[in-house]
C-alpha positions in Angstrom: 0.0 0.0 0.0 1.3 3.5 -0.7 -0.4 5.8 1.4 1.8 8.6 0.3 0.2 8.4 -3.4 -2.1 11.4 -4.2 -1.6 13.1 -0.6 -3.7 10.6 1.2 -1.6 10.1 4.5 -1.4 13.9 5.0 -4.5 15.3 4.1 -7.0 12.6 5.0 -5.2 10.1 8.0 -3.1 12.6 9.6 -6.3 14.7 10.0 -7.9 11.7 11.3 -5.5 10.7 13.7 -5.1 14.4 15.6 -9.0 13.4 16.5 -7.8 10.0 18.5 -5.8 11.7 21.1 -6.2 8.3 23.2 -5.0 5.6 20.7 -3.0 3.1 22.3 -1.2 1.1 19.2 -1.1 2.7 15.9 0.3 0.6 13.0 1.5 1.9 10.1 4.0 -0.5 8.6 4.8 -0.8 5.0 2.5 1.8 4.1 5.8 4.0 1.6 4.5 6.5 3.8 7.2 10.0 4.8 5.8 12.0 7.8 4.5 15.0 7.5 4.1 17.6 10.2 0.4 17.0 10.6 1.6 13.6 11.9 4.0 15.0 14.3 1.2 17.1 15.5 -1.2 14.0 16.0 1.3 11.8 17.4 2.4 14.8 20.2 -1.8 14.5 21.2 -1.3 10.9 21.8 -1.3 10.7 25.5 -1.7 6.8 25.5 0.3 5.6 23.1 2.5 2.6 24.0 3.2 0.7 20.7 3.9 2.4 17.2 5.0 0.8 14.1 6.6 2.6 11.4 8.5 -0.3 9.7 9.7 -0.2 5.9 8.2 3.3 5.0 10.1 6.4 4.3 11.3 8.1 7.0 14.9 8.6 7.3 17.3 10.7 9.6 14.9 13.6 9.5 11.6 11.9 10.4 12.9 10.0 13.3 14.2 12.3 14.9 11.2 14.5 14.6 9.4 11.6 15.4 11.4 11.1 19.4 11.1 15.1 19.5 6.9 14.7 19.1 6.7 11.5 21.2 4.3 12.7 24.3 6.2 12.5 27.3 3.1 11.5 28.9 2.9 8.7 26.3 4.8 5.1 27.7 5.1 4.2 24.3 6.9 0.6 25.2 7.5 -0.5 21.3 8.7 1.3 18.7 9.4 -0.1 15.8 11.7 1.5 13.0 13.6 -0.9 11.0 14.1 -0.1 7.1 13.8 3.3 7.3 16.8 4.5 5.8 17.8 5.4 9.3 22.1 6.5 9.3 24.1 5.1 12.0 24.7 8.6 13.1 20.8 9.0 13.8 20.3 5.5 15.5 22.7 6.9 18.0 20.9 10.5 18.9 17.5 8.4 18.7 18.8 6.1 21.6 20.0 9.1 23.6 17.5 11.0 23.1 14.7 7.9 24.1 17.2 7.7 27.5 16.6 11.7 28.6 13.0 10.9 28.3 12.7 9.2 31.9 10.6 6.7 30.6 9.3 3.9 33.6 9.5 1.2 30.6 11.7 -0.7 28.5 11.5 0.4 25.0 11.7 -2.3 22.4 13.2 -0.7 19.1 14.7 -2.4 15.9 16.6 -0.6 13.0 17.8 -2.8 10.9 18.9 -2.0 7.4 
């Protein structure tokens, strides 16, 4: 599924999402989907989040580190999933650091890979 074609992530399911400020697990794995700053606004809402799976989409360096910096720190968001983003080495590193200054009271689970 390509959820990036024709503007649909961003203009109809980012919308969407801002309205379910209580999700719990969002999945949007192999969706070819980059992340736009309306979902960087929705995912900031989510105060219940505690699994989110971004797997093989789009998101590189940029987007995941947006993504930790929107993260609700509220939110115990125990899974993350990430792998085959086109993530650098470099940005794996901050991620991780940047997940430890959050003072979370749970283990995050998070995968990379290539």
């Amino acid at each position: 599924c390509n959820l990036n074609q024709d503007g649909v992530f961003e203009s109809h399911i980012c919308p969407a999402l801002k309205r379910l400020t209580r999700m719990s697990e969002l999945d949007l794995s192999s969706n070819a989907v980059s992340l736009p700053d309306t979902f960087f606004e929705a995912i900031s809402a989510m105060d219940e989040l505690s699994e989110l799976l971004l797997q093989h989409n789009q998101i590189g360096d940029q987007g995941a580190t947006k993504l930790i910096q929107s993260l609700s720190p509220k939110a115990p968001c125990e899974r993350l999933w990430l792998q085959n983003n086109a993530i650098s080495s470099d940005s794996r590193k901050t991620i991780l650091a940047s997940l430890e200054t959050l003072g979370r009271s749970t283990t995050l689970q998070i995968q990379f890979g290539a």
